[in-house]
Backbone as a chain_set.jsonl record, in Angstrom:
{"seq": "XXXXXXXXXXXXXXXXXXXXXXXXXXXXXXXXXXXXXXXXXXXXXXXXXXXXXXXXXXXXXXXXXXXXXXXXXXXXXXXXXXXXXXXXXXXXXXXXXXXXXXXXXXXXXXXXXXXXXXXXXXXXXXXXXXXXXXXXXXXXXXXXXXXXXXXXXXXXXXXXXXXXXXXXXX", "coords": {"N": [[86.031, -29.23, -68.709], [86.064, -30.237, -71.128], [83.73, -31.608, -71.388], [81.987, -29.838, -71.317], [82.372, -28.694, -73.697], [81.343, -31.013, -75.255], [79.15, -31.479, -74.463], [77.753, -29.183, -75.672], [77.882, -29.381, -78.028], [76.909, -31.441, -78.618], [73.945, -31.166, -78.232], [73.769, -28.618, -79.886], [74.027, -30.488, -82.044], [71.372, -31.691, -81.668], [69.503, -29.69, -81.596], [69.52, -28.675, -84.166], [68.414, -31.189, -85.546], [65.349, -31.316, -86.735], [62.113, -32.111, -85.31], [61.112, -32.181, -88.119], [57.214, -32.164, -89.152], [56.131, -33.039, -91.746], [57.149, -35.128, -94.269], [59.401, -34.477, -97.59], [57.393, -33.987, -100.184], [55.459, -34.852, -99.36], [52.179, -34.726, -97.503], [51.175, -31.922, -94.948], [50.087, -31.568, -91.752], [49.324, -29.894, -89.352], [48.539, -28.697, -86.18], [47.931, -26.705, -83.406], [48.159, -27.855, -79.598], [44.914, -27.732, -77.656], [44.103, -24.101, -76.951], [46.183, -22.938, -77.464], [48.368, -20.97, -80.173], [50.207, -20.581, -83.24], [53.633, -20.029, -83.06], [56.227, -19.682, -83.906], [57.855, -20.48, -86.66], [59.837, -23.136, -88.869], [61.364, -23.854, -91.637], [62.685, -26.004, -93.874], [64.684, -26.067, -97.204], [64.44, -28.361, -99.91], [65.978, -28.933, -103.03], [66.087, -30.862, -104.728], [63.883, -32.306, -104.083], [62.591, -30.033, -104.689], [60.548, -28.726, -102.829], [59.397, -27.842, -99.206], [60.076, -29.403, -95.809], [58.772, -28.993, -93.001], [58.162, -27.098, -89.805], [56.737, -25.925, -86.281], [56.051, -24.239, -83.474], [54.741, -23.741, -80.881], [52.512, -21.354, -78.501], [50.711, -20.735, -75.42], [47.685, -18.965, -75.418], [46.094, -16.388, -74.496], [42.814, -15.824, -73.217], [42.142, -17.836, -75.487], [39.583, -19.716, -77.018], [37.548, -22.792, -77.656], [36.239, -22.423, -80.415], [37.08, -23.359, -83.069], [38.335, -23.513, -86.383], [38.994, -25.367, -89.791], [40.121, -23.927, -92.947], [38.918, -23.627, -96.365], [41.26, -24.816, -99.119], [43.099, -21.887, -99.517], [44.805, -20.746, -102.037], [45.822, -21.854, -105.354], [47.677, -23.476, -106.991], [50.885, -22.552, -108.32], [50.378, -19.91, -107.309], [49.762, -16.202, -105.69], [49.236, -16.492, -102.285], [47.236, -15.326, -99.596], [46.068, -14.482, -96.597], [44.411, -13.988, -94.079], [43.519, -14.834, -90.093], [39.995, -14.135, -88.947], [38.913, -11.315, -87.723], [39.564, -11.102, -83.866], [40.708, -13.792, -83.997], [43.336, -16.33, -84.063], [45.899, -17.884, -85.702], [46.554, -21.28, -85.358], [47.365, -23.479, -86.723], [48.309, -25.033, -89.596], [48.07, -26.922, -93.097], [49.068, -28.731, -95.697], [49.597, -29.888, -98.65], [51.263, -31.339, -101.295], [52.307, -31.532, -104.853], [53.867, -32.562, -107.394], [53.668, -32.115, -110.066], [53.406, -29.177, -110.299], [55.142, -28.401, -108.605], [54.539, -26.92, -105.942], [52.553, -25.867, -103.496], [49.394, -26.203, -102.072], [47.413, -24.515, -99.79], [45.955, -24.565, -96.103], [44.29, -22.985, -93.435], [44.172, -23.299, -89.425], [42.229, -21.714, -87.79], [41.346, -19.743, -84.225], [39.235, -18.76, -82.26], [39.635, -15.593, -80.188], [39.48, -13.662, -78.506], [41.679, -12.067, -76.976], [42.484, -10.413, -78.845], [44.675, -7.467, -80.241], [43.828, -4.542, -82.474], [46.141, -3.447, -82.942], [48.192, -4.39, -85.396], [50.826, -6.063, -87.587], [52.362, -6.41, -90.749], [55.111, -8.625, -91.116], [58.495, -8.162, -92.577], [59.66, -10.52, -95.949], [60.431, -13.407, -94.826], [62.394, -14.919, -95.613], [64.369, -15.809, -98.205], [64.488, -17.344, -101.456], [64.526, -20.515, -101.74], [65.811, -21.008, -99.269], [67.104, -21.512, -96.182], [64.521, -21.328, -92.819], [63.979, -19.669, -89.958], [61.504, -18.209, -88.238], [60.351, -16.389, -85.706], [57.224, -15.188, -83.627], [57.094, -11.928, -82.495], [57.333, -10.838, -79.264], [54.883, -11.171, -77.059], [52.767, -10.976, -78.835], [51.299, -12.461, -81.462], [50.393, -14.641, -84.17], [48.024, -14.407, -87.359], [48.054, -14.024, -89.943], [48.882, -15.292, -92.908], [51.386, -14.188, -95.833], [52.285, -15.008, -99.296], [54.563, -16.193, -102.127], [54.969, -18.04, -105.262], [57.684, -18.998, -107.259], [58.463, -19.464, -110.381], [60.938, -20.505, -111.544], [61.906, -20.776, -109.654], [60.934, -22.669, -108.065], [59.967, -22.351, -105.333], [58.216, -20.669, -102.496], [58.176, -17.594, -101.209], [57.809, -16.136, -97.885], [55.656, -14.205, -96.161], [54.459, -12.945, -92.365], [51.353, -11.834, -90.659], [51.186, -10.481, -87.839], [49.735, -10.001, -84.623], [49.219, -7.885, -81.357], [49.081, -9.532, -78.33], [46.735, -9.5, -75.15], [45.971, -9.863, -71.864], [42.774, -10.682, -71.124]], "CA": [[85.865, -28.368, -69.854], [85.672, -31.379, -72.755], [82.287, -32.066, -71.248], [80.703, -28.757, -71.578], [82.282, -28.532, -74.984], [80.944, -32.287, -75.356], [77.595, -31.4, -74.136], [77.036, -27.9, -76.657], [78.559, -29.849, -79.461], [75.546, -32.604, -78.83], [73.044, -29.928, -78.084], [73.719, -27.926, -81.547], [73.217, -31.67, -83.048], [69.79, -32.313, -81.635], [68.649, -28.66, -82.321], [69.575, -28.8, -85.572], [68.063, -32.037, -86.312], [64.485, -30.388, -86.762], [60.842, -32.594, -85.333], [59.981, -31.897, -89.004], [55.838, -32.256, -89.611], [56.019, -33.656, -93.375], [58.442, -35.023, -95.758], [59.374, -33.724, -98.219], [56.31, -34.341, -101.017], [54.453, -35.244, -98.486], [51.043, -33.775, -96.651], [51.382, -31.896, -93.985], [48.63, -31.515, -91.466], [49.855, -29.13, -87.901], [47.355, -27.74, -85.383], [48.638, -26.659, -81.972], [47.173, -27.969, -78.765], [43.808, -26.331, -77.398], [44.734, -23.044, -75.756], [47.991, -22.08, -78.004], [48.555, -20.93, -81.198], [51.65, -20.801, -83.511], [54.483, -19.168, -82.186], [57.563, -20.152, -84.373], [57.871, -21.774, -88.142], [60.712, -23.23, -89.019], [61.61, -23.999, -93.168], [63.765, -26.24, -94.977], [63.958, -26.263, -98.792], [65.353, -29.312, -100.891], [66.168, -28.461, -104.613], [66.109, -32.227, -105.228], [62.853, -32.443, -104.202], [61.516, -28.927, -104.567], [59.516, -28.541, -101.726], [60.042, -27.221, -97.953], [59.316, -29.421, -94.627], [58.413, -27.728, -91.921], [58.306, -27.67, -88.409], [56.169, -25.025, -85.678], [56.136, -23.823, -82.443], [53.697, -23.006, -79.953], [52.78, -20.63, -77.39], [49.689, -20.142, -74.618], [47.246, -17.757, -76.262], [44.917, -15.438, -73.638], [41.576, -16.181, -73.834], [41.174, -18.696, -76.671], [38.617, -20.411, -77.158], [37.435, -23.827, -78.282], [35.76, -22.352, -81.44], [37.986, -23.169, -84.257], [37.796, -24.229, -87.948], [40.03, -25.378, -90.749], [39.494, -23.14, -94.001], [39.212, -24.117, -97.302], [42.16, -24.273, -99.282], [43.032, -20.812, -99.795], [45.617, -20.306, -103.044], [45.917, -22.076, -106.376], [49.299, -23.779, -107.286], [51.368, -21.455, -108.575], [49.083, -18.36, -107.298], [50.016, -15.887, -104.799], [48.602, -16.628, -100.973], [47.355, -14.083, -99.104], [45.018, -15.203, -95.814], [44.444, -13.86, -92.3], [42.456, -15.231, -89.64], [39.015, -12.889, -88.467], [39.094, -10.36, -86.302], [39.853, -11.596, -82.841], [41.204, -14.772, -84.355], [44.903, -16.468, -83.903], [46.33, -19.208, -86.47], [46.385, -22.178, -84.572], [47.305, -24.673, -87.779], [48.637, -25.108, -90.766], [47.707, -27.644, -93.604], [49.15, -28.46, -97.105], [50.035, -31.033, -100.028], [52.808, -30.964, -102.229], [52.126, -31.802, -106.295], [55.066, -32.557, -108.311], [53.824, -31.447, -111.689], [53.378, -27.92, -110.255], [56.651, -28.177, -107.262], [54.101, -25.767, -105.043], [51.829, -26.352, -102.455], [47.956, -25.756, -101.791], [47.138, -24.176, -97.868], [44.765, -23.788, -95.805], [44.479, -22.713, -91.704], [43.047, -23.275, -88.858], [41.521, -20.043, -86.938], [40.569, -20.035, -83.433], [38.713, -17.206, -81.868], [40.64, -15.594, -79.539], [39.401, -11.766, -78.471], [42.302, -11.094, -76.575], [43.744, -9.771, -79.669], [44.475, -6.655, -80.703], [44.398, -4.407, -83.679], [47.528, -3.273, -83.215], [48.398, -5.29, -86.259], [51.264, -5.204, -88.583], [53.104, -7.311, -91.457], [56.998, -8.763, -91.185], [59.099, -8.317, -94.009], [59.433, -11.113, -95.849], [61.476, -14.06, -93.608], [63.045, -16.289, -96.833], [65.237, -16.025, -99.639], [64.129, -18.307, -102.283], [65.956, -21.858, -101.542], [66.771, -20.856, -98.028], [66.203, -22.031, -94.494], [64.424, -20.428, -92.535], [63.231, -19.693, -88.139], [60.819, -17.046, -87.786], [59.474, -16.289, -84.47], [56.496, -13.874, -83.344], [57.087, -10.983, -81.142], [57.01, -11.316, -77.673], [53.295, -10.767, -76.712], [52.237, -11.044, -80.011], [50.351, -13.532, -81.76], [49.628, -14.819, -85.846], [47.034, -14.155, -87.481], [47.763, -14.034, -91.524], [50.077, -15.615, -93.567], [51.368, -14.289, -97.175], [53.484, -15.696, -99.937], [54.195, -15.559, -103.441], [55.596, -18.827, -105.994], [58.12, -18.281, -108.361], [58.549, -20.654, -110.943], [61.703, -21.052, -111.813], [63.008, -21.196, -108.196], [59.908, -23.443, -107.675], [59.623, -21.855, -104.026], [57.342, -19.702, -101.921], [58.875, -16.691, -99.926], [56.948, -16.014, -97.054], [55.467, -12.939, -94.75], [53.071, -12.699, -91.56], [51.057, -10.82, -89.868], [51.185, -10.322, -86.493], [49.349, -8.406, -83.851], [49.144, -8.092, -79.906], [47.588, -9.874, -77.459], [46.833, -9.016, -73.865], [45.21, -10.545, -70.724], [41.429, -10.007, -70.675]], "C": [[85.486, -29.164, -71.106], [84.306, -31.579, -72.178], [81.412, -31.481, -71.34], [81.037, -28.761, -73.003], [81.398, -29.704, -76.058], [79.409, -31.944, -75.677], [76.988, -30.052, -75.397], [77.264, -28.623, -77.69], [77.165, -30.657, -79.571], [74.102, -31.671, -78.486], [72.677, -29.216, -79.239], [73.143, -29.081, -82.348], [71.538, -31.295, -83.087], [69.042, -31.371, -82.161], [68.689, -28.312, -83.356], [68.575, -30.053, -86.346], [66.287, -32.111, -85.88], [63.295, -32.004, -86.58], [60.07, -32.393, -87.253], [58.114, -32.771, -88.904], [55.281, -32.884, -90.69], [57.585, -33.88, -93.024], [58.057, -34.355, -96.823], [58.24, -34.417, -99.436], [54.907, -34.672, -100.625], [53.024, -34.381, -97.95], [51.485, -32.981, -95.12], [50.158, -30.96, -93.309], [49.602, -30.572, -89.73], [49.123, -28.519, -87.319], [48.384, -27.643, -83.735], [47.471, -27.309, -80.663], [45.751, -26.761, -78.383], [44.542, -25.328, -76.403], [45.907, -22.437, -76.546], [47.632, -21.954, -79.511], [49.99, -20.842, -82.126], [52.151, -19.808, -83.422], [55.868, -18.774, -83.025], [56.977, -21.093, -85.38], [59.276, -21.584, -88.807], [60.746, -24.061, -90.445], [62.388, -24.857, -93.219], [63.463, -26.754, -96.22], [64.724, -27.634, -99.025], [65.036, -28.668, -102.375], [65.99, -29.736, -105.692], [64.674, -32.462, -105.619], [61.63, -31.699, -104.708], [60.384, -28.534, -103.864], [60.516, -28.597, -100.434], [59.382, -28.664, -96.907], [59.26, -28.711, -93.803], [57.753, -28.322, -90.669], [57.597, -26.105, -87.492], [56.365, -25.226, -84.274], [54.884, -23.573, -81.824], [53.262, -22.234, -78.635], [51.382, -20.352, -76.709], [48.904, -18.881, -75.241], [46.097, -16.991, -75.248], [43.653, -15.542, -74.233], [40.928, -17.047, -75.167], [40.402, -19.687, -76.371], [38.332, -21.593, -77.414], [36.968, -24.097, -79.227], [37.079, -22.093, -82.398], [37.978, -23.894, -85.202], [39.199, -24.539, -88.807], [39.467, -24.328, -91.739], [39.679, -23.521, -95.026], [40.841, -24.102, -98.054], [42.467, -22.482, -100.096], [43.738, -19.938, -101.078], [45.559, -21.957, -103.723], [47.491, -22.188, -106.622], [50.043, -22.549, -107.865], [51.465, -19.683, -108.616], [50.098, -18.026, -106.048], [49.121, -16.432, -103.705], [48.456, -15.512, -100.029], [46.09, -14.319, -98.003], [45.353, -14.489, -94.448], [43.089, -14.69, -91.787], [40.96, -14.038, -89.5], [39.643, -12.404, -87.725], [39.033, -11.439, -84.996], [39.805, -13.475, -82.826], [42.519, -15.251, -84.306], [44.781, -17.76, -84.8], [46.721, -19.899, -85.58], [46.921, -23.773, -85.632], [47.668, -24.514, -89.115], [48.594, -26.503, -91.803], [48.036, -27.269, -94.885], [49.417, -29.795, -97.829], [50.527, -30.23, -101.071], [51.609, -31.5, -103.971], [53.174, -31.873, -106.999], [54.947, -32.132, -109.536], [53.885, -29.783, -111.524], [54.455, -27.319, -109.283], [55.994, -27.032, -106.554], [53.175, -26.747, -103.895], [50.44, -25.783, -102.255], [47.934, -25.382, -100.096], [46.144, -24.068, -98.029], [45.053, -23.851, -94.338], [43.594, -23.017, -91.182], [43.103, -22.113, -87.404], [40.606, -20.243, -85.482], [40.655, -19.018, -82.533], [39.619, -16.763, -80.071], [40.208, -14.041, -79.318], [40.205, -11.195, -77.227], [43.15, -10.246, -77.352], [43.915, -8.567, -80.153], [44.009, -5.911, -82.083], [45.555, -4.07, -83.908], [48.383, -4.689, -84.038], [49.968, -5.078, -87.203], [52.145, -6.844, -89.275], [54.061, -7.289, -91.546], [56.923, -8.387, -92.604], [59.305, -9.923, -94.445], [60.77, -12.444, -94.854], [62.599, -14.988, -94.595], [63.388, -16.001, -98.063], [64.109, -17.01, -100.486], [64.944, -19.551, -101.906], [66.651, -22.177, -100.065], [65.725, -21.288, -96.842], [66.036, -20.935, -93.98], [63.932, -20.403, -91.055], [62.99, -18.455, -88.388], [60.043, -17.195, -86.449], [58.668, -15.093, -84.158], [57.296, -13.347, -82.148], [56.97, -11.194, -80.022], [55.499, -10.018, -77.727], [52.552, -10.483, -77.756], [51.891, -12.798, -80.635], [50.017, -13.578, -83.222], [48.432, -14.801, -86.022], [47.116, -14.322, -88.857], [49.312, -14.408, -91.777], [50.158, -14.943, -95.388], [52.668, -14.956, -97.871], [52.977, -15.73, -101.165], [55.45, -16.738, -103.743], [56.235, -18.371, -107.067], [58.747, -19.431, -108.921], [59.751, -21.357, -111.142], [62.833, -21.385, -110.898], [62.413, -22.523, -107.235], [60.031, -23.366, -106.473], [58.875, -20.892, -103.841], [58.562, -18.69, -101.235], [57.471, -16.225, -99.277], [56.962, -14.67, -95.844], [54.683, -13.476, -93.696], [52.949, -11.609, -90.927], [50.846, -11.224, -88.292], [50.282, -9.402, -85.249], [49.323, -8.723, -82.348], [48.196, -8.618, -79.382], [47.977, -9.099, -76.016], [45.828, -9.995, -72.987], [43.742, -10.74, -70.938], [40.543, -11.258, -69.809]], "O": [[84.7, -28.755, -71.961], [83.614, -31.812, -73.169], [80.256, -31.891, -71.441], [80.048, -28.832, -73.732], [80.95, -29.475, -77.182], [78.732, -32.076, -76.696], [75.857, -30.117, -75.877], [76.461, -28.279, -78.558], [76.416, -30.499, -80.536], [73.132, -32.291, -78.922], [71.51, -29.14, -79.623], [72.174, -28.982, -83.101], [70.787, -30.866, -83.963], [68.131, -31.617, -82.951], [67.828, -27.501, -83.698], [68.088, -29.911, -87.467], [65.905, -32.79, -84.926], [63.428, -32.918, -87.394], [58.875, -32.458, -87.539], [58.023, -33.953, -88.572], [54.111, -33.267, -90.685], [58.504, -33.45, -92.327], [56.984, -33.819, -97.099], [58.386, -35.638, -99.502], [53.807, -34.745, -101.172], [53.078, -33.169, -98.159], [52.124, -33.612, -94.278], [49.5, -30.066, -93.841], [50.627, -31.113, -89.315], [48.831, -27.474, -87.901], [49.238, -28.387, -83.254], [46.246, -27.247, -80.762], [45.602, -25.571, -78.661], [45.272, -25.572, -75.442], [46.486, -21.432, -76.133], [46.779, -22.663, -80.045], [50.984, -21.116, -81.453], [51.591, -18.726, -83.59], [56.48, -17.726, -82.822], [56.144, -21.994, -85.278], [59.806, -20.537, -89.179], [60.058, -25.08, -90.389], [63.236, -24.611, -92.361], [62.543, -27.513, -96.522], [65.634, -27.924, -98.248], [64.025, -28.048, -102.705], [65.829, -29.72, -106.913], [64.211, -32.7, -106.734], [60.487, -32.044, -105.007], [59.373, -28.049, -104.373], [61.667, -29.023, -100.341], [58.236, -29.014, -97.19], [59.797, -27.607, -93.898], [57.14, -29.368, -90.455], [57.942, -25.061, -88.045], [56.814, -26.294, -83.861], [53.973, -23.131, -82.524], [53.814, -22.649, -77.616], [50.689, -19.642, -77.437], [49.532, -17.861, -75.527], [44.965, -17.319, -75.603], [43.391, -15.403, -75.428], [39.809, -17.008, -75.678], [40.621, -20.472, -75.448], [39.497, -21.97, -77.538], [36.871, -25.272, -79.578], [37.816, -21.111, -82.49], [37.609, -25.054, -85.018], [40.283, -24.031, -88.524], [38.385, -23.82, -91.445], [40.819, -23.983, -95.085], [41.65, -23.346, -97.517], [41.957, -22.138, -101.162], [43.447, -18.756, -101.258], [45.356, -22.981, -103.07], [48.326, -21.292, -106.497], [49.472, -21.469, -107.711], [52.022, -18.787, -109.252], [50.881, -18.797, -105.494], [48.087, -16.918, -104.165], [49.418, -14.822, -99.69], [44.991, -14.352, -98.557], [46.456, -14.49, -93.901], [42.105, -15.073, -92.42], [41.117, -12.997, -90.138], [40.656, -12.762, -87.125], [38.48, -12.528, -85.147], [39.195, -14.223, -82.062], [43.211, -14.281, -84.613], [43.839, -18.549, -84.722], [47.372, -19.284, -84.735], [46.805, -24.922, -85.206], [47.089, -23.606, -89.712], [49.21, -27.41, -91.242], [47.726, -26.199, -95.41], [49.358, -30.802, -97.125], [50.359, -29.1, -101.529], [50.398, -31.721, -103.966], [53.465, -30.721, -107.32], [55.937, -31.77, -110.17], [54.334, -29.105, -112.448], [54.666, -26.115, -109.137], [56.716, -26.041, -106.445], [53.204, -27.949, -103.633], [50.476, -24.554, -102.308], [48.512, -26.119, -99.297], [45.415, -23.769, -98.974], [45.918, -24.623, -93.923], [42.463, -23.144, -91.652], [43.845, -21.923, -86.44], [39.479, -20.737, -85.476], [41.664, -18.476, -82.082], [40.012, -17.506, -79.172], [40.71, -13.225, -80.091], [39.81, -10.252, -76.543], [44.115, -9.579, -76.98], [42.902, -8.392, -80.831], [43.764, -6.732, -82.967], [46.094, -4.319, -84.987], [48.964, -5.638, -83.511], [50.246, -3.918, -87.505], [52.426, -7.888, -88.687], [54.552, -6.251, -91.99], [56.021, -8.293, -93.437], [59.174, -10.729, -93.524], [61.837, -12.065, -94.37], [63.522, -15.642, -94.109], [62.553, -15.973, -98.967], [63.002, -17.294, -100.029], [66.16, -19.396, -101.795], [67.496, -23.002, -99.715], [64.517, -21.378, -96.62], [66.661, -19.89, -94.16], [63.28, -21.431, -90.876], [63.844, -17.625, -88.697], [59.209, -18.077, -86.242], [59.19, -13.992, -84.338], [57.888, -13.921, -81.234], [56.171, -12.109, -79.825], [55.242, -8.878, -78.114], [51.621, -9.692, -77.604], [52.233, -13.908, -80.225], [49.365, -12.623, -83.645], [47.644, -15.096, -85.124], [46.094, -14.885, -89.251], [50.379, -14.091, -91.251], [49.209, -15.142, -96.147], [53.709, -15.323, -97.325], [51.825, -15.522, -101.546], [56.501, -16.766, -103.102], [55.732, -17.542, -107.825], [59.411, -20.248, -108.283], [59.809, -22.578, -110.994], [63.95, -21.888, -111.026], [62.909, -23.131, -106.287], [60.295, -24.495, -106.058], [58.679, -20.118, -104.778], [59.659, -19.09, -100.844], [56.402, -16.008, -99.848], [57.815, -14.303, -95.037], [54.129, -14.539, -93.975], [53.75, -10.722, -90.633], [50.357, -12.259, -87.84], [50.331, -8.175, -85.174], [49.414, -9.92, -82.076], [46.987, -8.499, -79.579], [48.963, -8.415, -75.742], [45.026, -10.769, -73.509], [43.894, -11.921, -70.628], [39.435, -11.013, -69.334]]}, "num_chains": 1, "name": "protein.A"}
């Protein structure tokens, strides 16, 4: 019995102690292998630093493709963000840099065509407090496609939505 309690006790460690992608101030650059897109994004803020690292997931995506792009950056420091991929497109990547005079972050994605996707589309609520950690995971049989979010200055954090929609076989 001490050895299973042994073993969950060291288990909770490791899964707690997060692959982050960046440090904190740092760049952070994340694409999923070919064939998958992101599945799972996982947050943490510092208040010290004012900025989140971050850590993703990935999952097998039906029919994608090998056509896929980065996109410019898409929001303005302190601006709202508001980005989907195209039509029969799945986010596949995420890309940003920190700035300390503005404690935000610039994005941009990368989109890779993917027409098993539906429209059956629709946007989470959002997944994050201000300041707070955070694991969001897509739907089962669902698939990203748009990310939004909105900076607020004096919490110098983003809170964050997505969109989501179905895939299927084809």
């Amino acid at each position: 019995m001490k050895k299973v309690a042994l073993f969950l006790f060291l288990t909770g460690l490791l899964g707690r102690a997060q692959g982050w992608q960046n440090n904190y101030d740092g760049p952070l650059n994340f694409n999923c292998p070919a064939g998958q897109s992101i599945s799972s994004i996982t947050s943490e803020n510092s208040n010290h630093h004012e900025d989140r690292r971050w850590d993703f997931g990935c999952q097998a995506t039906f029919g994608q493709s090998a056509e896929c792009y980065w996109t410019n950056y898409v929001n303005d420091f302190d601006q709202a963000l508001l980005f989907e991929c195209p039509a029969e497109h799945v986010m596949a990547g995420m890309s940003s840099y920190h700035n300390n005079y503005f404690e935000d972050r610039r994005w941009r994605f990368y989109c890779c065509r993917s027409p098993c996707v539906t429209r059956d589309c629709h946007w989470t609520s959002y997944v994050n407090s201000f300041d707070e950690y955070f694991t969001w995971t897509a739907p089962s049989r669902s698939v990203l496609v748009g990310a939004q979010s909105y900076h607020q200055n004096h919490e110098e954090d983003r809170r964050w939505r997505y969109k989501v929609c179905v895939q299927y076989r084809c």
